[in-house]
C-alpha positions in Angstrom: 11.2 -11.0 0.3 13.6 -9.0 2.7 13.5 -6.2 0.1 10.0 -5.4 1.3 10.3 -6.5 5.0 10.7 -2.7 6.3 7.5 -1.9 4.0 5.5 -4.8 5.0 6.4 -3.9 9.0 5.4 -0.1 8.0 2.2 -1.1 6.7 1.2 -3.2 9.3 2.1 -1.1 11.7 0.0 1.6 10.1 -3.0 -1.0 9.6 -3.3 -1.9 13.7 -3.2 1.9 14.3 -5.6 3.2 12.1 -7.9 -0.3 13.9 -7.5 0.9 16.7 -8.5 5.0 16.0 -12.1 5.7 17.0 -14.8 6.7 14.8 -14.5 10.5 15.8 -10.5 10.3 15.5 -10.5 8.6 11.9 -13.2 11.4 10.7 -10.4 14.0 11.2 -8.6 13.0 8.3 -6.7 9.6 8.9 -9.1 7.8 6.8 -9.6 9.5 3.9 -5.1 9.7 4.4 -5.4 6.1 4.8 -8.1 5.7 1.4 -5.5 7.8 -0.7 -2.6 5.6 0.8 -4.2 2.5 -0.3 -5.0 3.7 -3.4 -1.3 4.9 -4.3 -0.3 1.5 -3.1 -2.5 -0.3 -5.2 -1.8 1.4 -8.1 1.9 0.9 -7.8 1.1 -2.7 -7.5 -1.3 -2.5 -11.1 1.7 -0.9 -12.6 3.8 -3.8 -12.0 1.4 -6.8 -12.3 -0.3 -5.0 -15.4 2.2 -2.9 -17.7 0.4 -0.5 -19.9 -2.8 -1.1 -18.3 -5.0 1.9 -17.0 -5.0 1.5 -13.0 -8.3 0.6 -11.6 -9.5 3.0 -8.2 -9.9 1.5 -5.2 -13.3 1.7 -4.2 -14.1 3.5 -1.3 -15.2 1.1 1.4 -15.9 3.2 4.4 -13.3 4.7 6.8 -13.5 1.3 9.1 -12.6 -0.5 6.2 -9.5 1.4 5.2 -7.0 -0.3 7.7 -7.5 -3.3 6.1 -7.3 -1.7 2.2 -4.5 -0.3 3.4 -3.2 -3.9 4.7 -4.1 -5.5 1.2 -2.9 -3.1 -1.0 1.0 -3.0 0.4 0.7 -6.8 0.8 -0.3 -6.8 -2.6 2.7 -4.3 -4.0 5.0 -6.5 -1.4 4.1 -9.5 -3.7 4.1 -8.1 -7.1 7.5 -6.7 -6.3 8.7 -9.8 -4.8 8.4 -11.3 -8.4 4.9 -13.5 -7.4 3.1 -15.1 -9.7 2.0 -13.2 -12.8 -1.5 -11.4 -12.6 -1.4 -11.1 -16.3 0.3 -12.0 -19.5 1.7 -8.3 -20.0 3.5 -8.7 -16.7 7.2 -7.5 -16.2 8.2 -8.2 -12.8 10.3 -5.7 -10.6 13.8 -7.1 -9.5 17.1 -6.2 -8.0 18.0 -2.6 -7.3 14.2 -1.5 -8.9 12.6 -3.4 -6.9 14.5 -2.4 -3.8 14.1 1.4 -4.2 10.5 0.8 -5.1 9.8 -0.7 -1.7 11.9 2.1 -0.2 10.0 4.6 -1.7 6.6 3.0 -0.8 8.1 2.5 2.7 8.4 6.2 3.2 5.5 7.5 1.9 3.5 5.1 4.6 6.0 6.6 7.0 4.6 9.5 5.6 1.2 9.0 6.0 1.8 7.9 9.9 3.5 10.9 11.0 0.8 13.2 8.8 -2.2 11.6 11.0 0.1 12.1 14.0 -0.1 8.0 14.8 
């Protein structure tokens, strides 16, 4: 689990802000950042669980609900990188260096994301 501690701290982090943005605030453009986040995070996390499988779209839930997509779809890659339980029979789980650079990578672009919405 260290592996993914830095991403897991990033996407918290980015979770209590965007709970904490008014209405107006989130309207300029962190929540539908925040939607496209989660939705690159969960499909990251698809590709690992679910090899060869299509990605399914994270719905839309309404910008005070994308915080918290954004919370369970990096907790989510966190775990499927961490080598959880299988999701699926067709799983091939992530470990060592792959896994490492995966979480790096997903690590920056929330990093990204935070300094795009200026939070």
């Amino acid at each position: 689990m260290d592996d993914v501690t830095a991403f897991l701290a990033a996407v918290d982090r980015l979770a209590d802000r965007l709970r904490a943005l008014p209405q107006s605030r989130l309207r300029q453009g962190p929540a539908a950042e925040g939607l496209a986040l989660a939705r690159e995070l969960a499909h990251r996390a698809q590709r690992v669980d679910e090899p060869g499988t299509p990605p399914r779209t994270l719905p839309d839930a309404g910008i005070f609900a994308v915080a918290d997509q954004i919370a369970v779809a990096g907790h989510d890659l966190a775990h499927a990188l961490s080598g959880g339980p299988p999701a699926g029979a067709g799983r091939a789980a992530a470990v060592g260096g792959a896994a490492r650079q995966e979480a790096a990578d997903a690590a920056a672009l929330v990093e990204a994301v935070r300094a795009r919405c200026g939070l």
